[in-house]
N, C-alpha and C positions, 0 to 999 in steps of 0.2 A: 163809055165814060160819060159820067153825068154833066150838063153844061148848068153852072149854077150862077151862072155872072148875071141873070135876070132878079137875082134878087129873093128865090126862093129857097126855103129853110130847109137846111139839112135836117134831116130826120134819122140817119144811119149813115155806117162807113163801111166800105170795103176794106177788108185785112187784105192784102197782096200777096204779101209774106211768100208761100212757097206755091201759091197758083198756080205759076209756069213750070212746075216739075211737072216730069210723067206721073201715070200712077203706080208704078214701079219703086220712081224716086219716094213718093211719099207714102206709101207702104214701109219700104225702107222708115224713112226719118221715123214713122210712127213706132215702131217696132225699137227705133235706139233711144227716142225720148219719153217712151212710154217706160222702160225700162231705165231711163238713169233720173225721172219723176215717181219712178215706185220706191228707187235706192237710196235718191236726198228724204222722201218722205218715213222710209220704215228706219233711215240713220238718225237723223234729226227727232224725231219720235222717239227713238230708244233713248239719245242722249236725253231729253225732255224727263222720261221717264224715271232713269237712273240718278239724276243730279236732282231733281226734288224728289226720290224715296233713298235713295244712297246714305247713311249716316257717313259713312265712312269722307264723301265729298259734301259733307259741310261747311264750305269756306267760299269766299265772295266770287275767287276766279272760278269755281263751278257752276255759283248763282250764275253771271254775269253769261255764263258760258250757256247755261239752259235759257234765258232769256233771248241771249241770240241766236240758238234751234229756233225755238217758239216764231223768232221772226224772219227764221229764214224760211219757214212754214207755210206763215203768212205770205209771204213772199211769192215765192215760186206756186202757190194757189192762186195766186191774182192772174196769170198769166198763161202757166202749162195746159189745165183742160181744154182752156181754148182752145190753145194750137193743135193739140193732139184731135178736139171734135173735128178741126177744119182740114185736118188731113183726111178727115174719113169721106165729108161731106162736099159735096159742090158749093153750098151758098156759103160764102164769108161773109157775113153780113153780120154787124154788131149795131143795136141801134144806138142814136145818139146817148142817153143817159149809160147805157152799160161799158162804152166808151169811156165816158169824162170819168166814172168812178173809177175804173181802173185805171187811169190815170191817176185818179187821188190816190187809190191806193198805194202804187208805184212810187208815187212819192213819199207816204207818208211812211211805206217800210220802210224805201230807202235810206230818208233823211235819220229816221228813228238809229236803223242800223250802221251807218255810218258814226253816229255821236256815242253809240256802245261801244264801237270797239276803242272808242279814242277811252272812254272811261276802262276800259279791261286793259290797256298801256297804262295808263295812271295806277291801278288795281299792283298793276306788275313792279311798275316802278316803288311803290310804298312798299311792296314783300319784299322786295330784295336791295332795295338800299335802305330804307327804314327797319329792318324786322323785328326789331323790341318795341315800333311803337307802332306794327300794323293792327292786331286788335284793335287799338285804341280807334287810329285815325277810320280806318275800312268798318265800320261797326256796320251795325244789319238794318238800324235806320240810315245811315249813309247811303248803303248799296239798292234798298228802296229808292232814295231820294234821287240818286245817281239814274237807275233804271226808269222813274217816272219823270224824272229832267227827259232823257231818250225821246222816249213815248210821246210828251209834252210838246217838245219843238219839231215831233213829227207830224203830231197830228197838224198844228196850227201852221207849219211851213206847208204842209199839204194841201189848205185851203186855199195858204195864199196863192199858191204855183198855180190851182188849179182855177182861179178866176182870171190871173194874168193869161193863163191857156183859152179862155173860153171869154177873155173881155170883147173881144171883136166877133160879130157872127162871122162865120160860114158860106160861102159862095162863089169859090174856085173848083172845088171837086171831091168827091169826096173820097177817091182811093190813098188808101192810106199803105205805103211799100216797106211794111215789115208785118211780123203777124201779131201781136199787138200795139194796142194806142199808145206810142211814145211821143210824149210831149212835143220834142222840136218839131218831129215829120205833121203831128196834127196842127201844129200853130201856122207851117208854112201854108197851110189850106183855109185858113181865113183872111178876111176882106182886106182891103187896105192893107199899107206896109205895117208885117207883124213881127219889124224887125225892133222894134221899141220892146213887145214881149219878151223877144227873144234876149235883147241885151240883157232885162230884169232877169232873168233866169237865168243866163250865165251869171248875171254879178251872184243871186244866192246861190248858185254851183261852186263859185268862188269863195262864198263865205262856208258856205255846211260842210264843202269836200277841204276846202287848205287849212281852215280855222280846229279841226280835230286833228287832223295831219301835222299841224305844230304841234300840238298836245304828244300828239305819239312820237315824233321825234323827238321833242326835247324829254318825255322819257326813257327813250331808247339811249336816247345819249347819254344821260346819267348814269343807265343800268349798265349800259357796256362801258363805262368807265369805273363802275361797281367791281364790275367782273373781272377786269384787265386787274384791280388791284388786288385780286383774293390768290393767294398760293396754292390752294386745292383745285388742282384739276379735277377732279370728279365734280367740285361745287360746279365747277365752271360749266362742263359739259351739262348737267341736268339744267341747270340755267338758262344755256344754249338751245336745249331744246325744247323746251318750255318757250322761249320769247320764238325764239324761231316761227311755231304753230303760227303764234298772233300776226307774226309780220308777215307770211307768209297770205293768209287770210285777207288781212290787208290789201297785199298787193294785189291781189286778184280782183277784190271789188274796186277800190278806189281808180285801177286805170281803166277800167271796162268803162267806171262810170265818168271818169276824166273824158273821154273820149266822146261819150254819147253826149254829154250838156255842156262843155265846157270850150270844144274845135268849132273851129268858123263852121258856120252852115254849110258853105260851098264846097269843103273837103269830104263832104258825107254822098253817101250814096246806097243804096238797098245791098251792095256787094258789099259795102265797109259797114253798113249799121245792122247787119241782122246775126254777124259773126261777134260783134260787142254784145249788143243786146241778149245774143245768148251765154254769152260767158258770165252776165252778171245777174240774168235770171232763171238757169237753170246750173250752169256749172259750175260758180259758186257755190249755190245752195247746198248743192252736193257733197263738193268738196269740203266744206267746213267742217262735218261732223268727221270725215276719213281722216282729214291733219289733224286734229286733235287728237282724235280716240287713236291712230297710230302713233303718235310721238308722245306717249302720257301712259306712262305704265298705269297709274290709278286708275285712270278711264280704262285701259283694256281688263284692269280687273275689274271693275263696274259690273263691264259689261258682260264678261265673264260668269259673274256671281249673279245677274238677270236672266240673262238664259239660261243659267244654270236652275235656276228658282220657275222662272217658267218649263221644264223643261220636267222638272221634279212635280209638279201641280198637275200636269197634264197626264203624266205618268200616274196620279193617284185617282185624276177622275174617273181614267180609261178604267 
């Protein structure tokens, strides 16, 4: 362990992350997360692919729906190669700069991804309690504007997070006990008390994750008050499973990411943050494109009618 309390400049961090496994164990881990970072990548990709070539899914909840592939993409790129080189290799070693970006990164998906899904709740709620006037309202400069609102206060909440992370140098240590740079674990390794950062960071933990979390309740609430009042069961069920996917989605990142930025420092620990941390940057990732494209007959025909079309091209090259 590096002694840095003299005052000298980190330069690099140790990832921790799964060091103390045999090589056995991470052999293993490589071989399950190699494999479920090939299946969020070639799911995610397909839907990418189908929702902007699809005529058939030309409507906002498919945009909104490829936009959030796209960033679940981004996403689990910021993080998996890593982990899967550092199971191969002995040195964990990330230098300082490739560190704090993946931090911005982290952030900037995040934040990005979090404010789409509150706009694909709003998306949902205008189709089904509004439907004679969703054309109008949901128009395709909307869902532009909506998608690059996202983007927008991802990128700029990203800077901010990532100066508040990086406003105090460096001079406790530099092992860092997950296997990537997650904000809280790097901020406890700088000088002086970085519990002023860290408050900043839960308070916009508290604004980016509850301030969209309203929005998508108080859609959900109107929608399932939509639904309770309609006499067609059949409306109801396709409805149901439609909103179902989103809330579903939802719950899987918001409490991953509730857990990681938002609980006292002191209830964390490399046994509690590296089971969170992967649930919201690989097992989400994954799972988004499987709830969707299973509960959406459209999408299963999409996707159907792509491989099918790939499948027939390949056929005519050979």
């Amino acid at each position: 362990m590096m002694d840095l309390r003299n005052g000298s400049r980190v330069t690099y961090f140790i990832l921790v992350g799964f060091e103390q496994s045999s090589p056995s164990t991470r052999a293993l881990l490589f071989a399950l997360f190699l494999a479920l970072y090939s299946l969020a990548m070639a799911m995610n990709g397909l839907i990418i692919f189908i929702t902007w070539t699809d005529p058939r899914l030309n409507s906002p909840m498919y945009f909104f729906l490829g936009h959030l592939s796209f960033l679940d993409v981004c996403f689990i790129t910021t993080t998996i190669p890593q982990m899967l080189i550092h199971l191969l290799v002995k040195n964990h070693t990330v230098s300082f700069a490739s560190c704090m970006t993946q931090m911005y990164l982290v952030f900037c998906m995040g934040v990005a991804e979090c404010i789409l899904l509150a706009f694909m709740a709003y998306d949902r709620y205008v189709a089904i309690c509004h439907p004679l006037n969703y054309a109008q309202i949901m128009s395709w400069q909307v869902c532009l504007r909506l998608v690059g609102t996202a983007w927008f206060f991802g990128l700029i909440n990203g800077i901010f997070l990532e100066y508040m992370s990086i406003r105090n140098p460096f001079c406790r240590d530099n092992h860092i006990e997950n296997f990537f740079c997650e904000a809280p674990i790097v901020i406890a390794l700088t000088c002086g008390d970085p519990q002023f950062s860290m408050k900043v960071i839960f308070a916009d933990a508290v604004v980016v994750l509850l301030s969209p979390m309203v929005l998508i309740v108080i859609s959900y609430a109107h929608i399932l008050a939509s639904i309770l009042g309609r006499a067609s069961s059949s409306g109801r069920g396709k409805t149901f499973s439609t909103c179902a996917s989103h809330l579903t989605v939802v719950i899987l990142l918001y409490s991953s990411a509730m857990f990681s930025y938002m609980n006292p420092r002191s209830t964390h620990g490399p046994d509690k943050d590296k089971p969170f941390s992967l649930l919201y940057t690989i097992i989400t990732p994954m799972c988004n494109p499987i709830i969707y494209s299973f509960r959406n007959k459209e999408m299963k025909g999409a996707m159907v009618r792509a491989l099918g079309r790939t499948s027939l091209a390949l056929a005519e090259y050979v």
